[in-house]
C-alpha positions, 0 to 999 in steps of 0.5 A: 469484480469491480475496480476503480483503476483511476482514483487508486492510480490518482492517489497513488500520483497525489501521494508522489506529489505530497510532501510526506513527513510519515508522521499521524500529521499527514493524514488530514491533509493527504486524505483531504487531497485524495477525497478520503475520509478519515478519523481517529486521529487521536486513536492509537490506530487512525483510521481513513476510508477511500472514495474508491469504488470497490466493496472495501474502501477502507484504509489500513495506516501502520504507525511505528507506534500503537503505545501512545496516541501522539499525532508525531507518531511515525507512520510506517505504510498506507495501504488500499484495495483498488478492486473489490475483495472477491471470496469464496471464488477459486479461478479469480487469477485472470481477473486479478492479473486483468485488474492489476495490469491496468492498475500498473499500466495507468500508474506508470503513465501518471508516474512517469517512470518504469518500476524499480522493483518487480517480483512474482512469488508469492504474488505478483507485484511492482514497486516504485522508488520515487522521492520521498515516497515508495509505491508497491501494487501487488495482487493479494489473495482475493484483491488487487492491493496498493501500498503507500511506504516510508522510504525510511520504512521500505529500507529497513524491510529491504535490510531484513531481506537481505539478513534473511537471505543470509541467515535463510530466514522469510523474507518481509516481502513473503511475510503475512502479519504487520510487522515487517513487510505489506501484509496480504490484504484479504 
């Protein structure tokens, strides 16, 4: 299994240091900034491809909106493979947990400052609360993933866990479709 634990934790500080308005907008500049390509910005799903070295570059951008093609659009998360997506193999546990490890540890000197959040089921992850911006890492099913959320975004899964820890409803953080939480990135 291949990772590129430098550029995925680069992006990750170029996205601290970005000045996000989460709309479509953000797109050219961010990616120009972390040497992505990216397209279909007139699209109702843009589409970007990382210069990471993992069989899976491509990009996911989540926009609050699909219905229409306005580059003002929100966008609700960004996320990345910073390993390769490995199927078919079943002890791939150490070689997650190794990526991930170095992944959060090189992420934490580049940021600066310890995780806000933690969480080990279903999978293992860390989050990070930084201005304007929040940074979730978590190992998928068969890669190790990074998020890129709107804080506006992140607060609003973080009230659908709390309602659903009142109501005994998943939480977004369990969830697997797009809708509310960072799905399980294949």
């Amino acid at each position: 299994m291949r990772a590129d634990i430098e550029r995925a934790a680069q992006a990750v500080r170029a996205a601290a240091e970005f000045d996000w308005t989460w709309t479509v907008n953000d797109l050219p500049p961010f990616c120009g900034q972390v040497g992505w390509q990216f397209s279909g910005l007139d699209e109702q799903v843009p589409a970007a491809v990382t210069n990471l070295e993992v069989n899976r570059p491509d990009v996911s951008v989540f926009v609050a909106d699909i219905s229409t093609t306005e580059l003002s659009r929100a966008i609700n998360m960004i996320s990345f493979r910073a390993s390769d997506v490995v199927l078919g193999q079943s002890d791939l546990e150490p070689e997650l947990d190794e990526v991930f490890s170095a992944l959060v540890q090189r992420m934490f000197e580049l940021l600066g400052q310890r995780p806000t959040d933690w969480w080990i089921e279903p999978t293992r992850g860390l989050r990070w609360d930084l201005p304007g911006l929040v940074v979730r890492a978590q190992i998928g099913v068969s890669s190790v993933c990074v998020y890129l959320l709107s804080p506006a975004y992140q607060q609003w899964c973080d009230e659908i866990g709390t309602s659903s820890k009142i109501t005994g409803t998943p939480s977004p953080r369990t969830t697997t479709g797009h809708t509310h939480g960072p799905p399980q990135m294949e």
